[in-house]
NUMAR-48885 format. One record per atom (N, C-alpha, C): y negated, z, x; chain; atom name; residue number from 0. Coordinates in nm, 2 decimals, decimal comma. Atoms other than C-alpha are relative to their C-alpha. Layout:
! NUMAR-48885
     yy     zz     xx chain name resi
      Y      Z      X     A   CA  NUM
...
This chain:
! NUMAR-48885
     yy     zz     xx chain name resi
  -0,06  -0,11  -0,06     A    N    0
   4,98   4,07  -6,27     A   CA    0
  -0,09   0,05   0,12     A    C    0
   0,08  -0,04  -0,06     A    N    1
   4,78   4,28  -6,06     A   CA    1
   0,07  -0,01   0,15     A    C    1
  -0,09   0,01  -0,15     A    N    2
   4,85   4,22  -5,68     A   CA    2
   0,04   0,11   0,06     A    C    2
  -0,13  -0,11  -0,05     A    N    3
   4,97   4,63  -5,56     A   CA    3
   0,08  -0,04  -0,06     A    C    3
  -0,17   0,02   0,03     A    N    4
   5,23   4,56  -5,80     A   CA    4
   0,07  -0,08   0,05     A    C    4
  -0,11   0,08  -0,06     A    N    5
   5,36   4,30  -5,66     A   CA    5
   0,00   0,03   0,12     A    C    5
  -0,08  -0,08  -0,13     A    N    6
   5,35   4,42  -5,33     A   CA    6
   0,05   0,12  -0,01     A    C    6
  -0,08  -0,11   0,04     A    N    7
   5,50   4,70  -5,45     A   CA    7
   0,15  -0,05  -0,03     A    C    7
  -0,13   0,07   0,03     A    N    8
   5,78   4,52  -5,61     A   CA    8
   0,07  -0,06   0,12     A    C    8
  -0,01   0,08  -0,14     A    N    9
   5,82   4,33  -5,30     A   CA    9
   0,06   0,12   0,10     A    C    9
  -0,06  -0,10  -0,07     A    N   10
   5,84   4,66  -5,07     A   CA   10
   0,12   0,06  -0,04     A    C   10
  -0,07  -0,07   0,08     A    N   11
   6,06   4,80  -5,33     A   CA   11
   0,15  -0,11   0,06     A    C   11
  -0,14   0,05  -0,04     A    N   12
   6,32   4,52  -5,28     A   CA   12
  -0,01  -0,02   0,17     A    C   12
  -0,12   0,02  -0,16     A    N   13
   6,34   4,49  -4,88     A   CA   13
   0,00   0,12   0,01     A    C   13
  -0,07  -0,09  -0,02     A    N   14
   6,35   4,83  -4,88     A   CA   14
   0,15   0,03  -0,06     A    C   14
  -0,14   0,08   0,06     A    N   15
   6,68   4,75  -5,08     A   CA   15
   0,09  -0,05   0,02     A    C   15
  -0,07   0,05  -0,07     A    N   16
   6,77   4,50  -4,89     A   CA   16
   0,06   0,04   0,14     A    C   16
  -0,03  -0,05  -0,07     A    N   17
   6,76   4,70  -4,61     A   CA   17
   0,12   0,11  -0,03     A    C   17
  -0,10  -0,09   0,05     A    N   18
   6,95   4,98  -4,79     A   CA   18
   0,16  -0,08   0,01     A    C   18
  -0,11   0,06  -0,01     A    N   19
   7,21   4,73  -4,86     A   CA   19
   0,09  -0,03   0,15     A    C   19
  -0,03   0,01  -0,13     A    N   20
   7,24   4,61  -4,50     A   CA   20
   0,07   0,06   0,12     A    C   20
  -0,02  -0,12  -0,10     A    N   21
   7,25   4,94  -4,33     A   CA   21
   0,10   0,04  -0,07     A    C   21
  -0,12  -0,14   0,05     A    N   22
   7,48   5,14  -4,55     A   CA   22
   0,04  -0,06  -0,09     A    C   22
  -0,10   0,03   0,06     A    N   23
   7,67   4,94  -4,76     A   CA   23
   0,05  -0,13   0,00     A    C   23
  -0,04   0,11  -0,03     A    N   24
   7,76   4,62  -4,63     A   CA   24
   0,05   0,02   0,10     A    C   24
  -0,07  -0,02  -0,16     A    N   25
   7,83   4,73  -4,27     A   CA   25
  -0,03   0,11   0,01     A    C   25
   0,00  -0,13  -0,04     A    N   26
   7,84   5,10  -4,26     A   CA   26
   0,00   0,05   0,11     A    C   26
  -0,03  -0,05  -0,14     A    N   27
   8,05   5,12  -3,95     A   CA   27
  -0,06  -0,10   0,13     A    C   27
   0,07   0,10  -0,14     A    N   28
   7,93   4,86  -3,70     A   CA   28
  -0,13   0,07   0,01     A    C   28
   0,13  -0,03   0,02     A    N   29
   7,57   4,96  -3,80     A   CA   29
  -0,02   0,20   0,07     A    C   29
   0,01  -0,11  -0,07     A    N   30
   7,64   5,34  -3,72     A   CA   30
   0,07   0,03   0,14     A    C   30
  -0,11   0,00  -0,13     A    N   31
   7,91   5,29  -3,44     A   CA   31
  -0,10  -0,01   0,13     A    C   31
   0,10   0,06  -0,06     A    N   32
   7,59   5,05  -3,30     A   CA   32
  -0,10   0,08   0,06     A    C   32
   0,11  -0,08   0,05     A    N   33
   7,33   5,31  -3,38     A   CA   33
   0,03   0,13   0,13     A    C   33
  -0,09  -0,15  -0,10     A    N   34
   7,54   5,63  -3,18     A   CA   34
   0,00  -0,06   0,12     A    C   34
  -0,07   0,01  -0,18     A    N   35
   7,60   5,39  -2,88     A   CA   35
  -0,12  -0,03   0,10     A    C   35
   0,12   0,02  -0,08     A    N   36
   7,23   5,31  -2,80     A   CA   36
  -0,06   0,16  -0,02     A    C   36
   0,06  -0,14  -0,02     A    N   37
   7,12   5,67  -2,86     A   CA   37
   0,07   0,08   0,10     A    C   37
  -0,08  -0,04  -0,15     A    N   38
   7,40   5,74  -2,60     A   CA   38
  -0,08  -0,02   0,14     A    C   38
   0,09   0,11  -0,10     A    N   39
   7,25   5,46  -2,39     A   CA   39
  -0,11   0,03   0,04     A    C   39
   0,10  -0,06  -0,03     A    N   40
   6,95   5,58  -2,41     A   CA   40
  -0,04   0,13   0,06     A    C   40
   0,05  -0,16  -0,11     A    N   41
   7,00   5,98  -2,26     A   CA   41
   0,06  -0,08   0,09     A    C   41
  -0,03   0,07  -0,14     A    N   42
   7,18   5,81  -2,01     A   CA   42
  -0,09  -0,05   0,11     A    C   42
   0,10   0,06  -0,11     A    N   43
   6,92   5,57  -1,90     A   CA   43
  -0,11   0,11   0,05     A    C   43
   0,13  -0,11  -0,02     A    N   44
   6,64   5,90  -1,96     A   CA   44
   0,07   0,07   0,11     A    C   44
  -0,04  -0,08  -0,10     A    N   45
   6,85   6,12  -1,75     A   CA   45
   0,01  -0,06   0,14     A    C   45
   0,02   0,08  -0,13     A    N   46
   6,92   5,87  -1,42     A   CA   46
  -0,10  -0,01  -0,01     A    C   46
   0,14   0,05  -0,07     A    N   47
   6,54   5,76  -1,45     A   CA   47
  -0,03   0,14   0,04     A    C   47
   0,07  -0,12  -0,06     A    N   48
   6,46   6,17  -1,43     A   CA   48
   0,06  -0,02   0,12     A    C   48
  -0,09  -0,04  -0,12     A    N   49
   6,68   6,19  -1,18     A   CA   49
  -0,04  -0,07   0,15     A    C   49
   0,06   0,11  -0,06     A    N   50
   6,52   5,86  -0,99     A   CA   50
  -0,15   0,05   0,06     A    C   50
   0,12  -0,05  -0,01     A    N   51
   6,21   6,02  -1,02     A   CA   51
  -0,04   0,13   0,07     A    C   51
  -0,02  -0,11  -0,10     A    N   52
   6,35   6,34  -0,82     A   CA   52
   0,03  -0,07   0,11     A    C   52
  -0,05  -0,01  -0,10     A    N   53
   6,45   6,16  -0,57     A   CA   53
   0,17  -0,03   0,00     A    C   53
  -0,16   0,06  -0,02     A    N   54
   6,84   6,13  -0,63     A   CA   54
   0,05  -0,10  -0,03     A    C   54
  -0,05   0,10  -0,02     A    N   55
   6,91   5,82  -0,55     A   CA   55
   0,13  -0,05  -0,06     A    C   55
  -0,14   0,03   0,04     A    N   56
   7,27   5,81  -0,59     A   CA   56
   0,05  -0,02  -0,14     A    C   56
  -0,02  -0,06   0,15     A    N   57
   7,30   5,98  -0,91     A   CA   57
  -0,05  -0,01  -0,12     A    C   57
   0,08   0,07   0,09     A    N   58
   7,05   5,79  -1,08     A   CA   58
   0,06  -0,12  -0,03     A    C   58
  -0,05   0,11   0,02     A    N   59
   7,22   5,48  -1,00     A   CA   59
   0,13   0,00  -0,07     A    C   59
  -0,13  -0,03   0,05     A    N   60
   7,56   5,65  -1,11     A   CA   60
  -0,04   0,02  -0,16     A    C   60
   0,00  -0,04   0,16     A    N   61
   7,42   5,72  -1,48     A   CA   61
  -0,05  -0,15  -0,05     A    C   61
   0,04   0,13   0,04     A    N   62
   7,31   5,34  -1,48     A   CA   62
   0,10  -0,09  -0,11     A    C   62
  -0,09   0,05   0,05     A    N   63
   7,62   5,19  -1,52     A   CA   63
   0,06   0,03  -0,16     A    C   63
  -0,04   0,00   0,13     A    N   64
   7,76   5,37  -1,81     A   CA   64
  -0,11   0,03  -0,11     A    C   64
   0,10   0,06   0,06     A    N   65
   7,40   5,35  -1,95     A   CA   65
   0,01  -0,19  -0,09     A    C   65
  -0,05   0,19  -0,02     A    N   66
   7,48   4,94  -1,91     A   CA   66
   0,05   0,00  -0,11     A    C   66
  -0,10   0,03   0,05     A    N   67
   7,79   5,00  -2,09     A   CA   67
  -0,02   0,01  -0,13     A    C   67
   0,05  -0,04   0,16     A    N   68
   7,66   5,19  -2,42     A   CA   68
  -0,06  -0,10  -0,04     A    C   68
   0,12   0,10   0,06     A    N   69
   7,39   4,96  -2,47     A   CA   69
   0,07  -0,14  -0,03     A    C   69
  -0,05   0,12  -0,02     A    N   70
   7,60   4,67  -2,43     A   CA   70
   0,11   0,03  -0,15     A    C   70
  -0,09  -0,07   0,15     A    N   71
   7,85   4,85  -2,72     A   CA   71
  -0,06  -0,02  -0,07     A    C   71
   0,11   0,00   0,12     A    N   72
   7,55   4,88  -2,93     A   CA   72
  -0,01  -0,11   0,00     A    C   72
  -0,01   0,12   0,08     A    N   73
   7,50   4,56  -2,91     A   CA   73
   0,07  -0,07  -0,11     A    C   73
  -0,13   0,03   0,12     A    N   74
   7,82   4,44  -3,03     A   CA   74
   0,02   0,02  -0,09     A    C   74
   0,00  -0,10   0,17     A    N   75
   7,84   4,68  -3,29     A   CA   75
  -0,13  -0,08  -0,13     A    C   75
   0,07   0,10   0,12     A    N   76
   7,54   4,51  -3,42     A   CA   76
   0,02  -0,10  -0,02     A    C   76
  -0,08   0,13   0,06     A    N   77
   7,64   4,20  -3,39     A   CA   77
   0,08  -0,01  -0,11     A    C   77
  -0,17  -0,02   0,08     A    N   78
   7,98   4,26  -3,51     A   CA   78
  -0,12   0,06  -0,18     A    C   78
   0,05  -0,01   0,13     A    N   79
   7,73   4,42  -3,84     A   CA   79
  -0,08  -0,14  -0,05     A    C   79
   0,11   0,11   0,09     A    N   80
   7,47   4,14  -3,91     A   CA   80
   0,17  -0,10   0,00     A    C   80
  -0,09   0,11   0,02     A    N   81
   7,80   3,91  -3,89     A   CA   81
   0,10   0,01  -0,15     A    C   81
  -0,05  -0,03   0,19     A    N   82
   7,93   4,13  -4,20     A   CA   82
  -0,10  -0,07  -0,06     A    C   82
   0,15   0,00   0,06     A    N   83
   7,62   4,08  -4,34     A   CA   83
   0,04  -0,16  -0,08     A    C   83
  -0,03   0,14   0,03     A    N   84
   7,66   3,69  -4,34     A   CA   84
   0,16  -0,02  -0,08     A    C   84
  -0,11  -0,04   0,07     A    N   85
   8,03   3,77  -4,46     A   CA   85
  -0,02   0,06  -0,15     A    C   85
   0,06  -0,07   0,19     A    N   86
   7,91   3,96  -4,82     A   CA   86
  -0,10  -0,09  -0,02     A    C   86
   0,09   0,07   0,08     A    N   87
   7,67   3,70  -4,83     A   CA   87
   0,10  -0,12  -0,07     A    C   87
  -0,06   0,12   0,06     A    N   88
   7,93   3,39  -4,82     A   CA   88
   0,12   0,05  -0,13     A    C   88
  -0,08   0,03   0,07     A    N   89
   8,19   3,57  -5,01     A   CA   89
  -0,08   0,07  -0,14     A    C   89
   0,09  -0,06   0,15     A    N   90
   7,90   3,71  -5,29     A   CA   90
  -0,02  -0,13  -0,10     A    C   90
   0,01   0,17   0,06     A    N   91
   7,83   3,32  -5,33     A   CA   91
   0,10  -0,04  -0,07     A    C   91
  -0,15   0,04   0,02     A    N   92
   8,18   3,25  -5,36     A   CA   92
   0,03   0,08  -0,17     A    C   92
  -0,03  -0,06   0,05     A    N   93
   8,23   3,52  -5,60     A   CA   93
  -0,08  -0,03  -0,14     A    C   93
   0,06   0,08   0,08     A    N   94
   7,93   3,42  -5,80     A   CA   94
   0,04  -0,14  -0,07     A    C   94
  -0,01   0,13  -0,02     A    N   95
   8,02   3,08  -5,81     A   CA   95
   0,14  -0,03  -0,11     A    C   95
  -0,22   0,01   0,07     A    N   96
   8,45   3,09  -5,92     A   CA   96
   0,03   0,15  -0,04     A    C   96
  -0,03  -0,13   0,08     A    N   97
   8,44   3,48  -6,01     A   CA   97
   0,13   0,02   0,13     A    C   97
  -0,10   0,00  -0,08     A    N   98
   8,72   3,69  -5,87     A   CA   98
   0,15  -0,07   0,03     A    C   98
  -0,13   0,06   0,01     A    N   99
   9,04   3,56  -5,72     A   CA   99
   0,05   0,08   0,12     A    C   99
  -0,10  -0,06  -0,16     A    N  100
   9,28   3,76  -5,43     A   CA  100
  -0,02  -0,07   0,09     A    C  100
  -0,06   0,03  -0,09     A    N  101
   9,31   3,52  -5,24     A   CA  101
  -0,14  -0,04   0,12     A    C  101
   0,09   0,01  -0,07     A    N  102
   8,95   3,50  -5,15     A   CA  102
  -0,02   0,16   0,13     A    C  102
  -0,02  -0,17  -0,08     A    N  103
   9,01   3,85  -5,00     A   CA  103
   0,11   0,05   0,12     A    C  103
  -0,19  -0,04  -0,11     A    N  104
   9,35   3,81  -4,79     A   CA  104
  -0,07  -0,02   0,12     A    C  104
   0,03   0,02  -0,14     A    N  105
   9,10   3,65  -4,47     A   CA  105
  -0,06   0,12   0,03     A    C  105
   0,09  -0,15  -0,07     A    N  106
   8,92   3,99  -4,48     A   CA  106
   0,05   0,15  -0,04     A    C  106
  -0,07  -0,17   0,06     A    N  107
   9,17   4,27  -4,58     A   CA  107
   0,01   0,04   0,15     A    C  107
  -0,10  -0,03  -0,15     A    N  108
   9,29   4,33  -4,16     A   CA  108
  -0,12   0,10   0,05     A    C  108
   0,05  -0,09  -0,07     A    N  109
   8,97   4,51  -4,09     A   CA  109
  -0,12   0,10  -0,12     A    C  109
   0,12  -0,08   0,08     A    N  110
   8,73   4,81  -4,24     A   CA  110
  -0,12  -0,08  -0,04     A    C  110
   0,17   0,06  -0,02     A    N  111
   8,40   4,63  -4,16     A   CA  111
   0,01  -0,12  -0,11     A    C  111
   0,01   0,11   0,12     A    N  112
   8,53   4,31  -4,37     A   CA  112
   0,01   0,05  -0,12     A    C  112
  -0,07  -0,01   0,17     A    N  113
   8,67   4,47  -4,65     A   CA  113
  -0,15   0,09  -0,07     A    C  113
   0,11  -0,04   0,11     A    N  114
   8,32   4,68  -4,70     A   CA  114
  -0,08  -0,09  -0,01     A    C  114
   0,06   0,11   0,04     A    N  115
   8,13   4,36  -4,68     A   CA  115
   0,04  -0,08  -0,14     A    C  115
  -0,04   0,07   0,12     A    N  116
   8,35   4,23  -4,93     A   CA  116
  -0,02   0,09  -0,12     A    C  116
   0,01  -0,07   0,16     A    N  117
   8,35   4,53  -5,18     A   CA  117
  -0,13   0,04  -0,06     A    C  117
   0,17   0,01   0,06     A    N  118
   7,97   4,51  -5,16     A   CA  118
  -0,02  -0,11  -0,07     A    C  118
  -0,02   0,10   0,09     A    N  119
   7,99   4,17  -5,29     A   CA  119
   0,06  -0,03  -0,07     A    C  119
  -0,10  -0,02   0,12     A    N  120
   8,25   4,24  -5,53     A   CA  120
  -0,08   0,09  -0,08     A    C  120
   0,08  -0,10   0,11     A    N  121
   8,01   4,52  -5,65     A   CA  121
  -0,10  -0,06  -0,09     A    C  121
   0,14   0,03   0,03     A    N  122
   7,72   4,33  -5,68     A   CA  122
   0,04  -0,14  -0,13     A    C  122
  -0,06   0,07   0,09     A    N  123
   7,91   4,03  -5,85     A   CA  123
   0,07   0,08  -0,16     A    C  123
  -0,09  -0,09   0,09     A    N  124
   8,09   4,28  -6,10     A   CA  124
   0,18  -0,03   0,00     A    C  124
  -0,15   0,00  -0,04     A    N  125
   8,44   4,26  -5,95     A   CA  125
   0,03   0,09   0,07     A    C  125
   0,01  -0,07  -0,08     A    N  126
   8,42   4,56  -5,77     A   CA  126
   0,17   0,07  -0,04     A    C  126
  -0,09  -0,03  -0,01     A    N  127
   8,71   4,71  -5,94     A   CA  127
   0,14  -0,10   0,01     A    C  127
  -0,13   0,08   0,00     A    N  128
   8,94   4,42  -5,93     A   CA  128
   0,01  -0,03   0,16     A    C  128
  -0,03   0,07  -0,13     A    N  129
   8,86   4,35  -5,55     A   CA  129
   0,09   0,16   0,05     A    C  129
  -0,03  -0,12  -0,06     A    N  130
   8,92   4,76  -5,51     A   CA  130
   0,23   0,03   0,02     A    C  130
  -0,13   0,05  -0,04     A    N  131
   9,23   4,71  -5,63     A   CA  131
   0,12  -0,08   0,11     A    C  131
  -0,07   0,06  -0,06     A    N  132
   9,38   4,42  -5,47     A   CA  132
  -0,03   0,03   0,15     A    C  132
   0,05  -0,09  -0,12     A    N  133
   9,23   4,63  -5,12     A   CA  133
   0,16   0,10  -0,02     A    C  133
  -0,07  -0,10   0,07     A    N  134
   9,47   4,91  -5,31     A   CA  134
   0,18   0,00   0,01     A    C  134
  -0,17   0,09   0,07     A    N  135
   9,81   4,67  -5,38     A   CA  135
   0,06  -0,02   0,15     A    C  135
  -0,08   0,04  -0,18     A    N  136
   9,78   4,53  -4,98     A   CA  136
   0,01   0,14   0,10     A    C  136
  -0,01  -0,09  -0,09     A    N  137
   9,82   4,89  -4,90     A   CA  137
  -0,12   0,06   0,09     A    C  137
   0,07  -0,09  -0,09     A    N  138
   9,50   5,00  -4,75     A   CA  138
  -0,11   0,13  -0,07     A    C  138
   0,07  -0,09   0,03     A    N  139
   9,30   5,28  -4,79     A   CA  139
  -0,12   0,05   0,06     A    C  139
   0,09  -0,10  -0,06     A    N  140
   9,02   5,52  -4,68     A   CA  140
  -0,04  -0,06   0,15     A    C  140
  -0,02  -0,06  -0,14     A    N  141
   9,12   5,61  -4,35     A   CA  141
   0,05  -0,09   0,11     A    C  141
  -0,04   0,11  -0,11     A    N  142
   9,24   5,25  -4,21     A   CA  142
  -0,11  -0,03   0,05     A    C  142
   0,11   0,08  -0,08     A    N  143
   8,96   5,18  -3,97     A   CA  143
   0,00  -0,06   0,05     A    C  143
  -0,06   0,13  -0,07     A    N  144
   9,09   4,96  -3,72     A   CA  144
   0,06  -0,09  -0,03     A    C  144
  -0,06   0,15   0,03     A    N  145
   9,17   4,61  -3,75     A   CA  145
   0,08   0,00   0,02     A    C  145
  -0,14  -0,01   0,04     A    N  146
   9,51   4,57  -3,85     A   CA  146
   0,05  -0,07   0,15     A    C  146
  -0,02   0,08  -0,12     A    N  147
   9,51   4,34  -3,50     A   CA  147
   0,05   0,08   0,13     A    C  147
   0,02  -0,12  -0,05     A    N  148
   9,41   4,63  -3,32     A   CA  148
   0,14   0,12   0,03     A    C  148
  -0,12  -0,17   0,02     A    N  149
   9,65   4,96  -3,42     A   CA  149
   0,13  -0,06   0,12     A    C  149
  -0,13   0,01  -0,09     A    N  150
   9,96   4,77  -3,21     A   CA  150
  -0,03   0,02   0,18     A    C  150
   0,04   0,03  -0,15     A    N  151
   9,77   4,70  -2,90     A   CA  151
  -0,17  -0,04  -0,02     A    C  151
   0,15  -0,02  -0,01     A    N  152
   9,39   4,81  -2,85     A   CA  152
  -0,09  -0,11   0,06     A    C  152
   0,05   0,11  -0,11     A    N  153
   9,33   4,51  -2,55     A   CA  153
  -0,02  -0,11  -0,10     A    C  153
   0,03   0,14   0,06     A    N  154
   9,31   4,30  -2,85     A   CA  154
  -0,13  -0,03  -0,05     A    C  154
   0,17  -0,02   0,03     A    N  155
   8,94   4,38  -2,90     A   CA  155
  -0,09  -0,09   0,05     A    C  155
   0,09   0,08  -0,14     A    N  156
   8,89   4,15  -2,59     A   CA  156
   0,08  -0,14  -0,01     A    C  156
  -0,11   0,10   0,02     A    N  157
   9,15   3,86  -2,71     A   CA  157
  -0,14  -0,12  -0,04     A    C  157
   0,11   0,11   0,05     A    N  158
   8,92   3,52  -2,76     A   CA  158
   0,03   0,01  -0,17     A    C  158
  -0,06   0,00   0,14     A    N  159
   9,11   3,53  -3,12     A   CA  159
  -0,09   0,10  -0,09     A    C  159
   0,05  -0,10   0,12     A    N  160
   8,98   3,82  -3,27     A   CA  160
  -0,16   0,01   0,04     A    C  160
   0,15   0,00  -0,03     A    N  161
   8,60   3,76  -3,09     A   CA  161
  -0,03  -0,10  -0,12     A    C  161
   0,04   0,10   0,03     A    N  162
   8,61   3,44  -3,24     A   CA  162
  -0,01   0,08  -0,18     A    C  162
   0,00  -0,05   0,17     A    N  163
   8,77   3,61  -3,65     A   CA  163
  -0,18   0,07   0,01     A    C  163
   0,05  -0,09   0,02     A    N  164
   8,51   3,85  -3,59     A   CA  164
  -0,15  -0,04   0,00     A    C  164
   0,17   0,03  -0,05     A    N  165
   8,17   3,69  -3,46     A   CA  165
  -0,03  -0,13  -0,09     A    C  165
   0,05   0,11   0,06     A    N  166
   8,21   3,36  -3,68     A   CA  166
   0,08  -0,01  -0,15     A    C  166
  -0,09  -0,03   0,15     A    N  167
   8,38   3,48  -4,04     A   CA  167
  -0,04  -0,13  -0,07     A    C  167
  -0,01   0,14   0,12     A    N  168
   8,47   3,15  -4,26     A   CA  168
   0,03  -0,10   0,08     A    C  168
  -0,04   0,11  -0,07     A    N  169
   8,57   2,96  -3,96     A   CA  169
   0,15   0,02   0,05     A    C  169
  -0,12  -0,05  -0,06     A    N  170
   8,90   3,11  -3,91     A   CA  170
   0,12  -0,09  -0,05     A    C  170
């Protein structure tokens, strides 16, 4: 085998893997992530001009919610590469014992799990039986918030739902 091809083949799959990563494993963390550092970032550009005129005050005042974005974006990524590890354990799983519901019930409550999961339902070939049982527990489209969430927002900040969220399969 001639060695460009295999680095070709090579490039060919992480760009792949990448594809998977970004846009169909974790869609929303990854773009939520994405919008809150490009926030973060006029923020910080605008107070440094501003620093750089001379206005003190008002440089320091675009700091803070600079701070804040960036600090979001983080999360957001987090909160994605932790899908990530999520479509991997339940792709294994899925590989492994094929589909079953009940591997699906710890991650129906939020968007971000359930597309980790229907990427690993896709890729296993259970995509239409996990879509389904997604379908049966009532959710759809347009549910984006963690079912935890919709009653009371403050639960974003609850040790409970950091922990579901940042360490999936330990719950």
């Amino acid at each position: 085998m001639h060695p460009s091809s295999t680095l070709a083949s090579r490039l060919k799959a992480l760009a792949g893997s990448v594809h998977r990563y970004l846009f169909r494993v974790a869609p929303l963390p990854h773009a939520t992530g994405s919008l809150s550092v490009m926030v973060g970032a006029g923020l910080a550009h605008f107070g440094l001009e501003l620093l750089a005129q001379g206005a003190l005050l008002a440089g320091l005042c675009l700091a803070l919610p600079a701070t804040g974005w960036f600090g979001l974006g983080l999360l957001c990524l987090a909160d994605g590469y932790c899908r990530y590890r999520e479509y991997r354990r339940l792709k294994r799983m899925m590989s492994r014992w094929g589909f079953h519901p009940r591997l699906l019930l710890p991650v129906a409550a939020s968007r971000c799990q359930r597309d980790a999961a229907l990427a690993a339902a896709s890729e296993t070939g259970h995509l239409r039986s996990a879509r389904a049982q997604f379908r049966e527990l009532g959710y759809r489209w347009y549910h984006l918030l963690p079912d935890s969430t919709v009653d009371n927002p403050l639960r974003f900040f609850s040790p409970d739902f950091l922990r579901v969220t940042f360490l999936p399969g330990k719950g």
